[in-house]
C-alpha positions as a Markdown table, in Angstrom:
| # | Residue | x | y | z |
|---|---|---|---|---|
| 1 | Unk | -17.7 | -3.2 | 15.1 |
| 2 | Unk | -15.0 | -0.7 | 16.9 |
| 3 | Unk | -13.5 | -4.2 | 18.2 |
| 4 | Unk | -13.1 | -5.9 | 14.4 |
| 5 | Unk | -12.2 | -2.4 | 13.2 |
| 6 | Unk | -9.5 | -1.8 | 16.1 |
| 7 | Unk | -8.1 | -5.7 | 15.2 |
| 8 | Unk | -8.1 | -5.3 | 11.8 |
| 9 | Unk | -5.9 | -2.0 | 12.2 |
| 10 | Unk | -3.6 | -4.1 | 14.9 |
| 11 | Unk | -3.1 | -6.9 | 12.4 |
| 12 | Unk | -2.7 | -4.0 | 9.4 |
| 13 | Unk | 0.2 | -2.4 | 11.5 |
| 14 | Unk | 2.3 | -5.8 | 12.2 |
| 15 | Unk | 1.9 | -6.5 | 8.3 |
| 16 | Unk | 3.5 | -2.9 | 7.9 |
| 17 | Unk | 6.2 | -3.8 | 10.6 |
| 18 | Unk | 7.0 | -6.3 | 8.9 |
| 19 | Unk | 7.5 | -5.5 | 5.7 |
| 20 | Unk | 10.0 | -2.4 | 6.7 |
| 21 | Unk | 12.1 | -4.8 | 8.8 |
| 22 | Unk | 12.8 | -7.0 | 5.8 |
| 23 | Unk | 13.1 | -4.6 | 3.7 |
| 24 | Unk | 15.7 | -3.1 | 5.1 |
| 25 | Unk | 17.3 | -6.3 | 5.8 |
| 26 | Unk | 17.4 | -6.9 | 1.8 |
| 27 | Unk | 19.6 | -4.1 | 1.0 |
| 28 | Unk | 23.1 | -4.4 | -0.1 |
| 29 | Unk | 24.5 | -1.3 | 1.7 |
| 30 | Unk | 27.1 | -0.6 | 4.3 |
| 31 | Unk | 25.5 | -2.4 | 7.9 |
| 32 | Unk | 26.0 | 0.4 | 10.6 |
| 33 | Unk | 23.6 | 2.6 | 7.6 |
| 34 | Unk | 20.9 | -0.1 | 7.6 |
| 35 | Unk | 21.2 | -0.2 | 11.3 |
| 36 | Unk | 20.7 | 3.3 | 11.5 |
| 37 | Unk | 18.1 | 2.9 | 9.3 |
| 38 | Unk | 15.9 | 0.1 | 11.2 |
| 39 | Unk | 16.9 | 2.2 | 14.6 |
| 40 | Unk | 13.8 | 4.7 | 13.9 |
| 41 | Unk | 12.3 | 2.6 | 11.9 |
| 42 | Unk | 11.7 | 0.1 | 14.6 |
| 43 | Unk | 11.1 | 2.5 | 17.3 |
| 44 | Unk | 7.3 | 2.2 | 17.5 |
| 45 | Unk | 4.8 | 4.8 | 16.3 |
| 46 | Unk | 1.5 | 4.4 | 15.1 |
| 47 | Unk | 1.9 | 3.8 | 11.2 |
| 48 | Unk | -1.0 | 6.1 | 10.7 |
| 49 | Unk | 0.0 | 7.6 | 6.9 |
| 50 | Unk | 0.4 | 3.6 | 5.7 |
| 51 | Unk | -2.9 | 2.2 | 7.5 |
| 52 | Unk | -4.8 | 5.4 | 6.1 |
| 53 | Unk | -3.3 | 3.8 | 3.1 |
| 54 | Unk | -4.6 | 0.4 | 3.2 |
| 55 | Unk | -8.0 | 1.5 | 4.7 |
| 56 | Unk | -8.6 | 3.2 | 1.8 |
| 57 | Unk | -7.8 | 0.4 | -0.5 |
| 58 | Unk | -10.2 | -1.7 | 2.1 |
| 59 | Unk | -12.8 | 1.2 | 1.4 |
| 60 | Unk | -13.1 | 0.4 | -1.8 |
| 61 | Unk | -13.0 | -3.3 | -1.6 |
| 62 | Unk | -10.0 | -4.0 | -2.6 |
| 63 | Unk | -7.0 | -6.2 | -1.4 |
| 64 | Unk | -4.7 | -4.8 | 1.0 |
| 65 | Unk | -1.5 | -6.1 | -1.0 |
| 66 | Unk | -2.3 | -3.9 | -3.5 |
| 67 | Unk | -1.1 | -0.5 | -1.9 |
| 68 | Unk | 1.9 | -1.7 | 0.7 |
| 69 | Unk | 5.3 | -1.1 | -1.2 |
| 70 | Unk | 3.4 | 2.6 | -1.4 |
| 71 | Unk | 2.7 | 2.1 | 2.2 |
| 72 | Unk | 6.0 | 1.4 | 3.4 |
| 73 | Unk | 7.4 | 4.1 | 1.0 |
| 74 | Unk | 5.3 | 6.4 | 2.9 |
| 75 | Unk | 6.6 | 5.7 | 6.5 |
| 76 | Unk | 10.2 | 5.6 | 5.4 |
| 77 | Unk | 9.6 | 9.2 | 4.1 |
| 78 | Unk | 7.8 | 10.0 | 7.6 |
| 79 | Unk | 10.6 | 8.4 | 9.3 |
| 80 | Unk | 13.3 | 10.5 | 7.6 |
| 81 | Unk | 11.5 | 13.5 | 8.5 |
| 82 | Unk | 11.4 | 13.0 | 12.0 |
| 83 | Unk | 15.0 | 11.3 | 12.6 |
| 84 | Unk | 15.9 | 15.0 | 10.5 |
| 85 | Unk | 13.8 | 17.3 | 12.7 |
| 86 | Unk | 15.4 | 15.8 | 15.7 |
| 87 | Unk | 18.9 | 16.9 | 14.5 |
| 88 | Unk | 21.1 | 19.5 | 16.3 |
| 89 | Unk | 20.8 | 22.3 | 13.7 |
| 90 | Unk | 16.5 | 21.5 | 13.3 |
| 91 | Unk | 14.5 | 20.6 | 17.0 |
| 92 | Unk | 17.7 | 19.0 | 18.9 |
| 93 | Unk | 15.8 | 16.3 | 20.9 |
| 94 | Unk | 17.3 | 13.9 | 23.0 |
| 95 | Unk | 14.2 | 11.3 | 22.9 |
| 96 | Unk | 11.8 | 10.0 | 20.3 |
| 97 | Unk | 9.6 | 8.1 | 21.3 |
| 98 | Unk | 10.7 | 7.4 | 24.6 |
| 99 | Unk | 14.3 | 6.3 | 23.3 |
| 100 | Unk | 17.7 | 8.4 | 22.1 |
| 101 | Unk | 17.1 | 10.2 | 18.7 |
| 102 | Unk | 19.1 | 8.6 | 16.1 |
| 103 | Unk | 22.2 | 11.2 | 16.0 |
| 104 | Unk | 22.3 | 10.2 | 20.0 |
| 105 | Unk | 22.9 | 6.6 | 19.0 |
| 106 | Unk | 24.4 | 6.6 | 15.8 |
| 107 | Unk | 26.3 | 10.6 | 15.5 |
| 108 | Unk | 24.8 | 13.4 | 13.4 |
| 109 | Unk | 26.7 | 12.3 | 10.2 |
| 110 | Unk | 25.1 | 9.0 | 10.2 |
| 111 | Unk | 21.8 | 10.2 | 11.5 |
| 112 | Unk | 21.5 | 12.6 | 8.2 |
| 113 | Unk | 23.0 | 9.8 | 5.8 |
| 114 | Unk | 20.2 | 7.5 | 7.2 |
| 115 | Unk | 17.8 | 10.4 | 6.4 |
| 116 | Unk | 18.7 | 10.8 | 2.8 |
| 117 | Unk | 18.2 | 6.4 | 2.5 |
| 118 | Unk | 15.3 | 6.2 | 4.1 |
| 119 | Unk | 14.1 | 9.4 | 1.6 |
| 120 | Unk | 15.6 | 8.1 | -1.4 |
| 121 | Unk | 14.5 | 4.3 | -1.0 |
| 122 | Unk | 11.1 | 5.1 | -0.6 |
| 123 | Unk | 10.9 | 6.1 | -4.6 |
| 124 | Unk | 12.6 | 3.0 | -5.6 |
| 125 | Unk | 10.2 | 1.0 | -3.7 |
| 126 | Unk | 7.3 | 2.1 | -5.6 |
| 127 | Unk | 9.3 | 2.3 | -8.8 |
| 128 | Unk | 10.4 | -1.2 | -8.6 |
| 129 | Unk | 6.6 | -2.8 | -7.6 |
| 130 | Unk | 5.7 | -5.7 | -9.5 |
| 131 | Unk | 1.6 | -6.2 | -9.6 |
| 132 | Unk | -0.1 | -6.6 | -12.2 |
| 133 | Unk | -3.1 | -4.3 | -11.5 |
| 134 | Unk | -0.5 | -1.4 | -11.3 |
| 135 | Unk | 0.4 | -0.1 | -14.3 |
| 136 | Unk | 3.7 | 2.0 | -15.4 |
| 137 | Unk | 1.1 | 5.4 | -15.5 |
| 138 | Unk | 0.2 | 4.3 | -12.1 |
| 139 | Unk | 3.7 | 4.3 | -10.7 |
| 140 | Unk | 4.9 | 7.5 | -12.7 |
| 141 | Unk | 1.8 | 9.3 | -10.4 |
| 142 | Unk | 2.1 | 8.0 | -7.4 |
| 143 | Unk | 5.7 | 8.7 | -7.7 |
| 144 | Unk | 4.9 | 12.7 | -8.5 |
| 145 | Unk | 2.7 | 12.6 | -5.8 |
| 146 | Unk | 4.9 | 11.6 | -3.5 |
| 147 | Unk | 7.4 | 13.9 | -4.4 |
| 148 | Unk | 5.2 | 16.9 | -4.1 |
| 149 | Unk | 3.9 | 15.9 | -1.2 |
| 150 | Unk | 7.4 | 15.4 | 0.2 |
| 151 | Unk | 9.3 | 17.9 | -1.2 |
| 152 | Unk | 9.2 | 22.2 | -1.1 |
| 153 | Unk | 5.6 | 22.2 | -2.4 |
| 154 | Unk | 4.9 | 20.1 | 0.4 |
| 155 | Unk | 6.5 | 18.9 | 3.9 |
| 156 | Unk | 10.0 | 20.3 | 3.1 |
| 157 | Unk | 7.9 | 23.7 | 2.7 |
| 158 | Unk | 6.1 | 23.5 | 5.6 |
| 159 | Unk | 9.1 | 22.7 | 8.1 |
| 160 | Unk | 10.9 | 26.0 | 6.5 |
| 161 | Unk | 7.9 | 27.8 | 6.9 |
| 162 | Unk | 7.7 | 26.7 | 10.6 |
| 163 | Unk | 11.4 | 27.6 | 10.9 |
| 164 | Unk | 11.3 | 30.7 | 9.7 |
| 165 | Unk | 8.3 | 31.7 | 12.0 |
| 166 | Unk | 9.6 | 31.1 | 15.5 |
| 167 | Unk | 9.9 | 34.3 | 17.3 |
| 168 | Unk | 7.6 | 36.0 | 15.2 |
| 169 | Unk | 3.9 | 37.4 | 15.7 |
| 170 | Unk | 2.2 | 34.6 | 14.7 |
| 171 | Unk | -1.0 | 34.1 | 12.5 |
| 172 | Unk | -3.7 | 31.3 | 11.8 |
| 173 | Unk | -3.0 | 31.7 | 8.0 |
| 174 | Unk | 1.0 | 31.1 | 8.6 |
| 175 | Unk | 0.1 | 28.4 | 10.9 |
| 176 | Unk | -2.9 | 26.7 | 9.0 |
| 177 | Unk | -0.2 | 26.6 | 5.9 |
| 178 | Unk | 3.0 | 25.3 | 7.9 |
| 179 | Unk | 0.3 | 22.2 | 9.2 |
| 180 | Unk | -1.4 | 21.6 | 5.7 |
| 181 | Unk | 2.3 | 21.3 | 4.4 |
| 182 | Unk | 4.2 | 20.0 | 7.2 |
| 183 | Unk | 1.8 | 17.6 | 8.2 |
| 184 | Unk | -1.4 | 17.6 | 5.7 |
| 185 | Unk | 0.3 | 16.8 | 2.5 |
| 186 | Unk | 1.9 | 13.2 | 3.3 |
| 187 | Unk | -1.4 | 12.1 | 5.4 |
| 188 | Unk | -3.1 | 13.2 | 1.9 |
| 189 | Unk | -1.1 | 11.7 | -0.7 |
| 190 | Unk | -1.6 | 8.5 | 2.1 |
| 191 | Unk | -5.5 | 8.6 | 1.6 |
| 192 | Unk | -5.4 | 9.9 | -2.2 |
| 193 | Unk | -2.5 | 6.9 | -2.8 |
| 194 | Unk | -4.5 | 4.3 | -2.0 |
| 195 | Unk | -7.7 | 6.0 | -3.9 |
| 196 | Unk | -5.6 | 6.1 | -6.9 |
| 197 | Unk | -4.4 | 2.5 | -6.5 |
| 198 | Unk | -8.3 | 1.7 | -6.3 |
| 199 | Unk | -9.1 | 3.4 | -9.5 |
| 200 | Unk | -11.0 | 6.1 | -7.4 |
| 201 | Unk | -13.4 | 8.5 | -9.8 |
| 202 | Unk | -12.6 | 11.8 | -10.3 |
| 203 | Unk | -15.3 | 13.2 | -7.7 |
| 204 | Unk | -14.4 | 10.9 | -5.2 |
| 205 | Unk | -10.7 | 11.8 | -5.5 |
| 206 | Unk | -11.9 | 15.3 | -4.8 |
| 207 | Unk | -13.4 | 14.6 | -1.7 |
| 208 | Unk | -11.0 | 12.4 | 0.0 |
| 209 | Unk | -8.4 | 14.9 | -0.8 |
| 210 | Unk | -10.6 | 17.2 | 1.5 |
| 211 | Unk | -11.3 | 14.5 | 3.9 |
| 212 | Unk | -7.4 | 14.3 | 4.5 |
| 213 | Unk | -6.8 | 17.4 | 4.3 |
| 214 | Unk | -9.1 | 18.1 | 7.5 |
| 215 | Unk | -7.7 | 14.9 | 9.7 |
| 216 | Unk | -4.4 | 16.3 | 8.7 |
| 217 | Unk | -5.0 | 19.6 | 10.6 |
| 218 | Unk | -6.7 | 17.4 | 13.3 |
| 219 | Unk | -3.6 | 15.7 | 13.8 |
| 220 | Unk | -1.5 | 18.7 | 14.4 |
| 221 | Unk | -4.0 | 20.0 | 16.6 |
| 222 | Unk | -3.9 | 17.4 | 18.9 |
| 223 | Unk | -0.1 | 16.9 | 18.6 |
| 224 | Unk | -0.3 | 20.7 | 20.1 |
| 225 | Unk | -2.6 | 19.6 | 22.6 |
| 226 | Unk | -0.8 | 17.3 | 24.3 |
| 227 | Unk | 2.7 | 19.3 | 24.4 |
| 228 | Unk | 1.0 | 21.2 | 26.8 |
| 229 | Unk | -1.3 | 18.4 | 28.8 |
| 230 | Unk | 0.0 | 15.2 | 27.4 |
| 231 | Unk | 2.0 | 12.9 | 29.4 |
| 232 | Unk | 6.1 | 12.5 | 28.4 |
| 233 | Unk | 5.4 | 8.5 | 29.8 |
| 234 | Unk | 2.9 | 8.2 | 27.4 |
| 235 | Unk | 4.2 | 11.1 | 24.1 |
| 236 | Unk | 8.0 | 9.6 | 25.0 |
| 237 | Unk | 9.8 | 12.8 | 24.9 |
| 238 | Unk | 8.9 | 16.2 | 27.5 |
| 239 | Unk | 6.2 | 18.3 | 27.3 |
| 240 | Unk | 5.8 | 21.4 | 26.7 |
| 241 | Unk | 8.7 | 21.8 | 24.4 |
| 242 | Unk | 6.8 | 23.8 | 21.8 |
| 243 | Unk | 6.7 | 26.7 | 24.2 |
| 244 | Unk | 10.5 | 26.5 | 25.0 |
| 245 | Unk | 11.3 | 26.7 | 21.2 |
| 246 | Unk | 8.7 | 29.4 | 20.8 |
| 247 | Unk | 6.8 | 27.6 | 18.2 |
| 248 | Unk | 3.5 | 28.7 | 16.7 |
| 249 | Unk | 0.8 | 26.6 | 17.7 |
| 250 | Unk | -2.6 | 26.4 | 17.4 |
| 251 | Unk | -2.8 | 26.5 | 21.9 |
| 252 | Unk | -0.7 | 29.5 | 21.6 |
| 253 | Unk | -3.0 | 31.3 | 19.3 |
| 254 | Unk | -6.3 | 30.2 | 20.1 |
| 255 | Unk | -6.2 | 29.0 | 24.0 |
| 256 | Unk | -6.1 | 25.5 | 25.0 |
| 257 | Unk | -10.1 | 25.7 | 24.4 |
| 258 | Unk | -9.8 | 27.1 | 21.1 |
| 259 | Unk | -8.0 | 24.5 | 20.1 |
| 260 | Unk | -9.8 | 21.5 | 21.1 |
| 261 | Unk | -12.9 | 23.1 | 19.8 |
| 262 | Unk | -11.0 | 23.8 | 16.3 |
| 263 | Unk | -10.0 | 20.2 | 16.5 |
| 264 | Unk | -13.5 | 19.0 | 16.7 |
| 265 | Unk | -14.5 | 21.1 | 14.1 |
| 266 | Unk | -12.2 | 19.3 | 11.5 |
| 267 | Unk | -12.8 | 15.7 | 12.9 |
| 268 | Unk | -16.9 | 16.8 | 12.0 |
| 269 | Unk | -15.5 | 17.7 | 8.6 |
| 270 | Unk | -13.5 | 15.5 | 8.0 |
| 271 | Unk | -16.2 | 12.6 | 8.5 |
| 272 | Unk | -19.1 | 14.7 | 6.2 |
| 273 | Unk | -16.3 | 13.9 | 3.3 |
| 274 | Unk | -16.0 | 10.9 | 4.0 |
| 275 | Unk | -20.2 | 10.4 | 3.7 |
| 276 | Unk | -19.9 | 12.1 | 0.6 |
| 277 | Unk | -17.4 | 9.5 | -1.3 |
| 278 | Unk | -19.5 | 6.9 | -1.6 |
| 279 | Unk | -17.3 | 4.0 | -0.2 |
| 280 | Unk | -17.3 | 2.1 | 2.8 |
| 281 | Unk | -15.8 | 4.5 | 5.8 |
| 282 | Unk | -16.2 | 2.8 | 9.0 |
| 283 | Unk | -12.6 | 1.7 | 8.8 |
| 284 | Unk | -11.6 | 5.2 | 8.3 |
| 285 | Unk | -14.1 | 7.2 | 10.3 |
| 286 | Unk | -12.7 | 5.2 | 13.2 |
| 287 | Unk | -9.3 | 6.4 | 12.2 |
| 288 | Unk | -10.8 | 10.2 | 12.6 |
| 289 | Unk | -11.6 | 9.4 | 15.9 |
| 290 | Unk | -8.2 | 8.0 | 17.0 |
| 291 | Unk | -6.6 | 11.1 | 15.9 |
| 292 | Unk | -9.2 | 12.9 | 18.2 |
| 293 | Unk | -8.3 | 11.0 | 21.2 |
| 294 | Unk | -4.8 | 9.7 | 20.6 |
| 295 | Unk | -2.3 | 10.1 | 23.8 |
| 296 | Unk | 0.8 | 10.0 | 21.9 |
């Protein structure tokens, strides 16, 4: 079973790949801002938010094709968020991913223009998607959901938040509400998306909300993790740069033992949601345990 699940998320990603390379490719904008644009696009990661996406719609026993305009809307919004976190004036990193951040390549002007288009082309996307099992009330939410996951109730709030504690005593509550907005809300709205898009009940809305909610915070933790024993090969950019910018973290607050065992706690949780929806999880309970054990 983990080898069909892990090929069926292989074949899930390339599909994804795909579709954000000619999408790209089809605009009618200046070139040097769609190169820009496929730079970080095409720089690898693991497409988590869109396959947590489609494995929800695959949950639910329905088609894949259903859910990926809203899928590759959601990494172009991820994408934008992490070639803007890299800039000068936010986290001023040299690598992503084991290559030059986008303002190395392309200048800081550029980098935020190709920001703001990989932001603002992510609406039209799902604006523009022609299927007939998704209706005009469909788009509207998905559309509002995205926007509040993505905006200053959401991801855009949590980065201030995160800013505006460095150098400060630090607290689980600030740091538990920088993660669930920083991090939580667009791996949400990627779970709750495709529920939506699957004409999820009420109830099971409900608990898939919690369910990402928890492998959102299990994320983060292990993204603190391996800052401190990670390996740059393997994360593509140093180590140990959260204690250099005097971030908050959960490491920092709770040991290195604390964390693990706060990470396990939400995987566990995370996984009794998923029991509770009533819908076929092995696809996504594997996920879980990637974001448990991921190396980069």
């Amino acid at each position: 079973m983990q080898v069909e699940v892990a090929e069926y998320l292989s074949e899930q990603k390339k599909v994804i790949e795909k579709n954000l390379l000619t999408g790209i490719q089809a605009l009618s904008s200046p070139d040097i801002l769609k190169e820009s644009m496929n730079y970080s696009l095409q720089a690898g990661g693991k497409r988590l938010r869109p396959m947590l996406l489609l494995a929800t719609l695959r949950a639910f026993n329905k088609n894949e094709d259903l859910g990926i305009d809203v899928a590759v809307a959601i990494e172009l919004i991820h994408t934008y968020s992490l070639v803007h976190d890299d800039l000068p004036s936010m986290d001023d990193d040299d690598l992503r991913r084991g290559n030059p951040t986008n303002h190395k390549v392309f200048g800081e002007a550029m980098a935020i223009l190709a920001g703001d288009a990989l932001l603002t082309y992510s609406f039209q996307l799902i604006a523009d998607i022609n299927h007939p099992s998704v209706s005009p009330e469909v788009k509207l939410l998905l559309i509002s959901k995205l926007a509040q996951a993505a905006g200053p109730e959401g991801m855009v709030g949590g980065q201030v938040a995160d800013i505006q504690s460095e150098g400060k005593t630090p607290s689980i509550e600030t740091l538990e509400y920088i993660h669930k907005h920083k991090t939580g809300k667009l791996l949400a709205y990627s779970v709750i998306a495709g529920a939506i898009l699957a004409g999820a009940s009420d109830a099971q809305l409900s608990v898939l909300k919690e369910f990402a909610m928890h492998i959102g915070l299990a994320f983060q933790i292990r993204d603190d993790i391996l800052d401190i024993e990670g390996s740059e090969d393997k994360i593509g950019k140093p180590i140990g740069s959260d204690e250099e910018l005097d971030k908050m973290t959960y490491p920092a607050l709770l040991t290195l033992s604390g964390a693990k065992e706060k990470l396990s706690f939400h995987i566990t949780h995370a996984k009794f949601k998923l029991q509770q929806a009533n819908i076929n999880h092995d696809i996504l309970e594997y996920i879980c345990d990637l974001i448990a054990t991921r190396e980069n």
